[in-house]
C-alpha positions, 0 to 999 in steps of 0.5 A: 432176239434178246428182247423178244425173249426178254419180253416173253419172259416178262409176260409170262411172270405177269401172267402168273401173277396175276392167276395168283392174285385171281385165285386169292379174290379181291379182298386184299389188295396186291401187295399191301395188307389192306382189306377192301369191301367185298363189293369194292374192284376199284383201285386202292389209289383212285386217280392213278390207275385211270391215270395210267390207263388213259397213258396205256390207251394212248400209247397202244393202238386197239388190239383184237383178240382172235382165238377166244370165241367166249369173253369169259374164256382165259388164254393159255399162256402158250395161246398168249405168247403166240398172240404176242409174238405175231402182234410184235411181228406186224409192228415190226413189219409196219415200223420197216415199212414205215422207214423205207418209205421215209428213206424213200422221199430222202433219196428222191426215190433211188436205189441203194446199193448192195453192201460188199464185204472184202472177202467176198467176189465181185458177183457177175453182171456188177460193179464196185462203187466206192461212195465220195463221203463215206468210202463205203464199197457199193455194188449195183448193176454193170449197165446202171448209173451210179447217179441212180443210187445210193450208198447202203451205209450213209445214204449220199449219191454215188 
């Protein structure tokens, strides 16, 4: 949660940013007192931000934007956020996905078990299993054997 709004934060301030360098014009270059020709939107050092274009290009997968109808339309900040936040979401959604199926193929396809907490009851229809390397307390099903799952905490057969 600390880093989705450390990252909203972020966003925002380079968002503003970059309103301001836009509403100043390219005749200076951004943070130095350069003056450019007027003609001249290239980098002030070539090499480094293709260099770190190709970099952001690798790293990131194409992204699509979905709300603006116009290419010339600018989002709002609020239109941004809310972009950012449903892409975060879905790479967080295939990351998960992503883990559960490498946990899947290194327990051969069996369950783990639920997590039981001390103060909690012993809910109706299951068992306590305590795990052999771990000694973590696992819950799975009354009627189930335990060779068909796996400690929640370590990941080794019950």
């Amino acid at each position: 949660m600390g880093n989705l709004i450390f990252a909203i934060i972020i966003a925002v301030i380079i968002i503003n940013s970059a309103k301001r360098a836009k509403g100043k014009g390219s005749e200076t270059s951004e943070g130095s007192g350069r003056r450019r020709p007027a003609g001249d939107t290239g980098p002030l050092f070539k090499g480094t931000w293709q260099a770190a274009e190709t970099v952001r290009k690798k790293k990131t997968a194409p992204r699509r934007q979905t709300v603006s109808t116009e290419p010339d339309e600018e989002l709002s900040t609020t239109e941004y956020l809310r972009q950012k936040a449903l892409e975060d979401a879905r790479e967080h959604a295939e990351e998960k996905q992503e883990e559960n199926l490498r946990l899947y193929h290194e327990t051969g396809g069996k369950m783990p078990g639920q997590r039981h907490l001390e103060w909690e009851d012993i809910p109706k229809g299951m068992r306590l299993v305590r795990c052999n390397y771990c000694g973590a307390q696992n819950l799975i099903p009354e009627r189930s054997s335990s060779k068909n799952y796996t400690c929640y905490f370590c990941r080794e057969d019950l």
